[in-house]
VEXDREN-2710 file (C-alpha; in Angstrom, 1 decimal):
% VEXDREN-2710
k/r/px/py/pz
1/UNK/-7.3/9.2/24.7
2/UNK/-5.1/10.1/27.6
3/UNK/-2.9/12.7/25.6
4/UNK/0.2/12.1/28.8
5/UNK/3.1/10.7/28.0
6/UNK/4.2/7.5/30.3
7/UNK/7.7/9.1/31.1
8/UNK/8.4/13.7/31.3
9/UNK/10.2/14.8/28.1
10/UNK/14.0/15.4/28.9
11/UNK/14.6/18.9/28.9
12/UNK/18.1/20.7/28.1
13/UNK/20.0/23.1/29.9
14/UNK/20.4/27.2/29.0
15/UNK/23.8/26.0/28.1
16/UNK/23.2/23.2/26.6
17/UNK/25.3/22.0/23.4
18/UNK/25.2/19.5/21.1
19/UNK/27.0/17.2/22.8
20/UNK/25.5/17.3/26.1
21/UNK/21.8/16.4/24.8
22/UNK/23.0/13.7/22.9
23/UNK/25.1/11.7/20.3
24/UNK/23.5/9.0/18.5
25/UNK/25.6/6.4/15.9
26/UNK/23.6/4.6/13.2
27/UNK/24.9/1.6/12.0
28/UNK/22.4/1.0/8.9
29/UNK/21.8/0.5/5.3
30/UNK/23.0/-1.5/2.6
31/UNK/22.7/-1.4/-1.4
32/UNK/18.9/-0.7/-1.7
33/UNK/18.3/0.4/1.5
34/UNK/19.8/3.8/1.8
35/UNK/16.0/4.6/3.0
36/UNK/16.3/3.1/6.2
37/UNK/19.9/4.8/7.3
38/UNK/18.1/8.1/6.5
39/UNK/15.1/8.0/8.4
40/UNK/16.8/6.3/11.4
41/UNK/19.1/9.3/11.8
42/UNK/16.8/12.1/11.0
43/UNK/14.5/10.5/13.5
44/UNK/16.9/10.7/16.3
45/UNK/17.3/14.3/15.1
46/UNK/14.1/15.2/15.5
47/UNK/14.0/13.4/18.9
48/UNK/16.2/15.4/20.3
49/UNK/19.9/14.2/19.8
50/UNK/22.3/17.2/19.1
51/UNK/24.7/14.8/17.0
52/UNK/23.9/12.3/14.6
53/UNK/26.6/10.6/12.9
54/UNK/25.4/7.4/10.0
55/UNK/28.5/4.7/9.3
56/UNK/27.3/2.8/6.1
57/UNK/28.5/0.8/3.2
58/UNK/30.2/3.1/1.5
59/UNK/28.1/3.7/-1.8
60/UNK/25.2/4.2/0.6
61/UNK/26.7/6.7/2.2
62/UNK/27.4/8.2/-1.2
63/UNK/23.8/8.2/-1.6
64/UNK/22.9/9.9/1.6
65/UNK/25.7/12.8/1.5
66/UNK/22.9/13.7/-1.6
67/UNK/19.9/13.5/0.6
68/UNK/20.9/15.1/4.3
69/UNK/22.0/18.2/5.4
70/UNK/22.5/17.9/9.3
71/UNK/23.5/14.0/9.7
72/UNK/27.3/13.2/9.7
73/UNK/27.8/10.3/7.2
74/UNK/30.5/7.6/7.7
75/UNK/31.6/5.2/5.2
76/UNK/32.5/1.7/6.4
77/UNK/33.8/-1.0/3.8
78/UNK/31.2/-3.2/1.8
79/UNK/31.0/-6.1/0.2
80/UNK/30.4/-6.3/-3.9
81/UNK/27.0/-6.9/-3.0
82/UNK/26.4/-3.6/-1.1
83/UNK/26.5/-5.1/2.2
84/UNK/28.9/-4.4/5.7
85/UNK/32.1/-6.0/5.2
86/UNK/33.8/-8.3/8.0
87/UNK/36.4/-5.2/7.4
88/UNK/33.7/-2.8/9.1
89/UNK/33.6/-3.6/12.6
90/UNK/37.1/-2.5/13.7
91/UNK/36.1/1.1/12.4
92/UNK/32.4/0.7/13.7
93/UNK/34.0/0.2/17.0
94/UNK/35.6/3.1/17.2
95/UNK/33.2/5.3/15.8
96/UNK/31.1/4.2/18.7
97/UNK/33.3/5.1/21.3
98/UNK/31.9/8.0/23.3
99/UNK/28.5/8.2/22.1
100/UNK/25.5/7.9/24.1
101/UNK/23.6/5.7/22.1
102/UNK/23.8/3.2/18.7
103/UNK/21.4/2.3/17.0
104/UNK/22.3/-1.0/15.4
105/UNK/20.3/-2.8/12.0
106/UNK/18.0/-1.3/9.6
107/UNK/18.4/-2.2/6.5
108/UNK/21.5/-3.8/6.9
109/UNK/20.7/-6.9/5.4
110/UNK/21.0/-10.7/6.1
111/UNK/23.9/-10.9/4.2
112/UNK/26.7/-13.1/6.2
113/UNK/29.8/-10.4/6.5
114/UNK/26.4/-7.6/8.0
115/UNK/26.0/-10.6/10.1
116/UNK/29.0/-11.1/11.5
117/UNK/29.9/-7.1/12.1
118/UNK/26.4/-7.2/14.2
119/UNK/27.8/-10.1/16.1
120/UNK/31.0/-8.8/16.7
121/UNK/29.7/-5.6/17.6
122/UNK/27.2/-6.1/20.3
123/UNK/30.0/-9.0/22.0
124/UNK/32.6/-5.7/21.6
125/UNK/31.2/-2.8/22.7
126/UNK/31.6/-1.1/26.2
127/UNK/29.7/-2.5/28.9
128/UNK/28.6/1.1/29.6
129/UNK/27.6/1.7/25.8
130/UNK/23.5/1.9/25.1
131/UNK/22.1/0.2/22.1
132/UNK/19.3/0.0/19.9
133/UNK/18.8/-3.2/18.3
134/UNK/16.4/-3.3/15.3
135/UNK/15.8/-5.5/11.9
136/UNK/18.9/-7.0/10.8
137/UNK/20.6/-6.2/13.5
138/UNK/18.0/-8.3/15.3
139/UNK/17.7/-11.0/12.7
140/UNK/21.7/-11.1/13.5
141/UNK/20.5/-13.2/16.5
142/UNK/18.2/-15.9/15.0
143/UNK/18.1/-18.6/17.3
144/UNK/21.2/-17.3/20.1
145/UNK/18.7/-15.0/21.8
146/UNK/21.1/-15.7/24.3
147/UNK/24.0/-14.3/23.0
148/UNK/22.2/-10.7/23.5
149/UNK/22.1/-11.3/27.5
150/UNK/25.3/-9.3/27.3
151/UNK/23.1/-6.5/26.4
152/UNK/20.8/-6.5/29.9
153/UNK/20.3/-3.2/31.4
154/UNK/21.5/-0.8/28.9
155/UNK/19.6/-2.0/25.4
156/UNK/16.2/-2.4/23.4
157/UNK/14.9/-4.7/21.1
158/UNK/12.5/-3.4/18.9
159/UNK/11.3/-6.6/16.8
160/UNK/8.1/-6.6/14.5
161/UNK/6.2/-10.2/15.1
162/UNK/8.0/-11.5/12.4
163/UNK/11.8/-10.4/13.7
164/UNK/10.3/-11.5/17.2
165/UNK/9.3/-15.0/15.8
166/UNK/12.4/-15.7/14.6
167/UNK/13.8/-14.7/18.1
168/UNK/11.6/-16.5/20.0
169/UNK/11.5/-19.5/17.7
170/UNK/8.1/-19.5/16.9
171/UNK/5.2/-17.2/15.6
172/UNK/2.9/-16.0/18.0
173/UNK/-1.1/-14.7/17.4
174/UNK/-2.8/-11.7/18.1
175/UNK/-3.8/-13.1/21.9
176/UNK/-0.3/-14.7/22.6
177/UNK/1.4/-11.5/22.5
178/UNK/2.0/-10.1/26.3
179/UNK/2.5/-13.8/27.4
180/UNK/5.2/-14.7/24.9
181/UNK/7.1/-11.5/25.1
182/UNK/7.5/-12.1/28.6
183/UNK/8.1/-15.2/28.5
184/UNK/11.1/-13.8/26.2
185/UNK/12.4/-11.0/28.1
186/UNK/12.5/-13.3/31.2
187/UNK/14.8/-15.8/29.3
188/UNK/16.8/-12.9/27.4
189/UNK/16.9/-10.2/29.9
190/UNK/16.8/-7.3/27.7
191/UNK/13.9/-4.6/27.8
192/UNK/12.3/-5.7/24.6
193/UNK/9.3/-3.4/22.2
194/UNK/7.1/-5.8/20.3
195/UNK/5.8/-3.9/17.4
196/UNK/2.1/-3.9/16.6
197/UNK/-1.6/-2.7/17.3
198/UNK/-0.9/-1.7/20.9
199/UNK/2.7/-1.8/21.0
200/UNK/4.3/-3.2/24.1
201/UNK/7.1/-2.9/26.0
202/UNK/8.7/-5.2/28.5
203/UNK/11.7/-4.7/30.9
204/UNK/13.0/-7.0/33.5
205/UNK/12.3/-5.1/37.1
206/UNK/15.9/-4.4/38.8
207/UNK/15.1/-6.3/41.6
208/UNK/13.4/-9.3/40.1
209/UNK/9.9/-10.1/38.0
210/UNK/8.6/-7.9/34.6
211/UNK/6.7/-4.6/33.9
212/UNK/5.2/-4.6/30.8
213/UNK/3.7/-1.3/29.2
214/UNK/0.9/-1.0/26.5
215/UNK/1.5/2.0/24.2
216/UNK/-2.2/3.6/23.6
217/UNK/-1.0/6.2/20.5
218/UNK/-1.1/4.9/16.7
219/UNK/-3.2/4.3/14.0
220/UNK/-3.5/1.6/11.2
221/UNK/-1.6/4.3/8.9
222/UNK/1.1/3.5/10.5
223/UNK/1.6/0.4/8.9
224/UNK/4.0/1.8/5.8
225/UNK/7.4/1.0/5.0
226/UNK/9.9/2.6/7.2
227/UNK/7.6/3.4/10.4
228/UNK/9.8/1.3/12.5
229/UNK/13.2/2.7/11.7
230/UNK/12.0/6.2/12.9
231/UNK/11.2/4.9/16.3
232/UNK/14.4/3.0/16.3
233/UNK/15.8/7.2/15.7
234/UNK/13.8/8.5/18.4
235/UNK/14.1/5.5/21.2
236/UNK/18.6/6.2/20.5
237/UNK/18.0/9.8/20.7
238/UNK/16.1/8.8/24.4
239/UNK/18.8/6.7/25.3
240/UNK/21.7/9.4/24.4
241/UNK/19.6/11.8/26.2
242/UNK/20.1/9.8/29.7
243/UNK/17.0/7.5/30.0
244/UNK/17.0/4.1/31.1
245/UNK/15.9/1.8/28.5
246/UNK/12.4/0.8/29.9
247/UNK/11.5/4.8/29.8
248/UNK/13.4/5.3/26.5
249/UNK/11.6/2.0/25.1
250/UNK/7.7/3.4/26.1
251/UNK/8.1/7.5/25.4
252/UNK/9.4/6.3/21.9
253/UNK/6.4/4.1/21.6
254/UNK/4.3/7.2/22.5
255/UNK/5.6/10.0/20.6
256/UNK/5.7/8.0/17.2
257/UNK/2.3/6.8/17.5
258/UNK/1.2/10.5/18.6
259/UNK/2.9/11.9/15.8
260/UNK/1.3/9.0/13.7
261/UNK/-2.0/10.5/15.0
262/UNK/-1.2/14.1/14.6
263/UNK/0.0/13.2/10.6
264/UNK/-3.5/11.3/9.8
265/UNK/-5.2/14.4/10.8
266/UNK/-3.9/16.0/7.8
267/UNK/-3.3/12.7/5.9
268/UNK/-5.9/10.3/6.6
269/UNK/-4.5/6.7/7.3
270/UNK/-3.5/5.0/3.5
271/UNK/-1.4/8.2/2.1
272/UNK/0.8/8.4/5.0
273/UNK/4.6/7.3/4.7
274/UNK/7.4/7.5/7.0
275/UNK/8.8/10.7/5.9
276/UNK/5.5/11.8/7.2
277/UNK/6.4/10.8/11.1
278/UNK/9.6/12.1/11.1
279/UNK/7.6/15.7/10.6
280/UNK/4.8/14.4/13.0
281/UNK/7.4/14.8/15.5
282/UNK/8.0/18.1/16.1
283/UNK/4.4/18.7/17.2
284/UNK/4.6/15.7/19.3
285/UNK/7.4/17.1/21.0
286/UNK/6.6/20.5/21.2
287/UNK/3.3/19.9/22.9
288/UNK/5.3/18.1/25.6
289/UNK/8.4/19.5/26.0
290/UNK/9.2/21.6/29.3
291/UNK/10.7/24.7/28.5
292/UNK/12.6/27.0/31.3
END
């Protein structure tokens, strides 16, 4: 395997702080699904952001104050079913202000007021804002793929075939994949990472037509609970760290898979769990960082 990354590791500055390499919101979780918050925001951590702040329902983010040391926790109002209030996106709105990057969706649920706060949020935010869009923040947008045009040049979608199915409007097979996704980008706009065996990435060239990337690193281990909300983490912490989304989109392809590889070295491929990338990434990244 060809063990070089598609796109050079940003480096930081002798003076850098932990503003100036990054500042990442998560907009995640709801009653059940304090996991995904978590992982999301120590994956952008790990990635490189300097400043990681997590706005969730509030008795989510009562859960995570237990579990993190180094995130920021927010709590937004929630519904009696532990989901985003309608309330919420007022205050999400401004906790975005500034950042470099959100990362909009897992684990939010499909519950109608998480919905609408998705919604309201990606038709709201700053035209210069970057975004992740992942899971429930993706299912959001069932059928109005259109509605995330808004989100051309400065976004990524990271749907697994069954999130993309429901974007595209129908289910595509094993062979349909590159055809389809393009066929979706071109309509939507918005570079786009369809999860899988050989993830891919697809961006809409500046000056007209598609490049599409294959992603060679990963392993069937990979396949656990939680894998795709760490590379929603590390593709933010990209973003907040200056790259364009197309580069953002296929280095966070590459270091999770390599750290997925570097993990089932010690693992093997049915033990591993998310938890497990999240510490696969600091070798990943250390073995291609540049250092002054």
């Amino acid at each position: 395997m060809d063990l070089t990354p598609p796109v050079r590791f940003p480096g930081r500055p002798r003076d850098a702080h932990k503003t100036s390499v990054g500042t990442v919101l998560v907009v995640a979780g709801a009653r059940g699904m304090v996991g995904a918050a978590l992982l999301t925001g120590e994956a952008a951590l790990r990635a490189g952001a300097g400043l990681v702040t997590v706005a969730s329902p509030a008795s989510v983010q009562r859960a995570l104050e237990v579990k993190t040391t180094c995130l920021i926790t927010h709590p937004l109002p929630e519904t009696p079913r532990g989901a985003l209030a309608r309330a919420a996106l007022d205050e999400v709105l401004a906790l975005a202000a500034g950042k470099g990057a959100v990362a909009v969706g897992p684990g939010l649920s499909r519950d109608d007021d998480a919905v609408e706060v998705v919604r309201g949020l990606v038709a709201a935010l700053p035209g210069d804002t970057r975004v992740v869009l992942d899971a429930d923040g993706l299912n959001a947008f069932e059928g109005r793929a259109d509605d995330l045009r808004p989100l051309a040049g400065r976004a990524v979608l990271t749907p697994h075939p069954g999130e993309f199915a429901r974007l595209a409007g129908r289910r595509v097979g094993p062979d349909e994949r590159r055809p389809a996704l393009e066929a979706f980008v071109a309509r939507a706009g918005v570079t786009t990472l369809l999860k899988g065996a050989g993830t891919l990435v697809c961006d809409p060239r500046p000056g007209g037509g598609l490049r599409t990337y294959e992603n060679p690193t990963g392993n069937p281990g990979m396949a656990t609970a939680g894998a795709g909300d760490v590379l929603t983490g590390v593709i933010a912490a990209l973003l907040a760290a200056g790259l364009a989304p197309f580069d953002a989109a296929r280095l966070g392809a590459w270091l999770h898979g390599r750290a997925g590889d570097l993990v089932a070295r010690r693992t093997g491929w049915a033990p591993m769990i998310a938890t497990d990338l999240v510490d696969g990434l600091v070798e990943a990244i250390r073995n291609v960082e540049t250092r002054a």
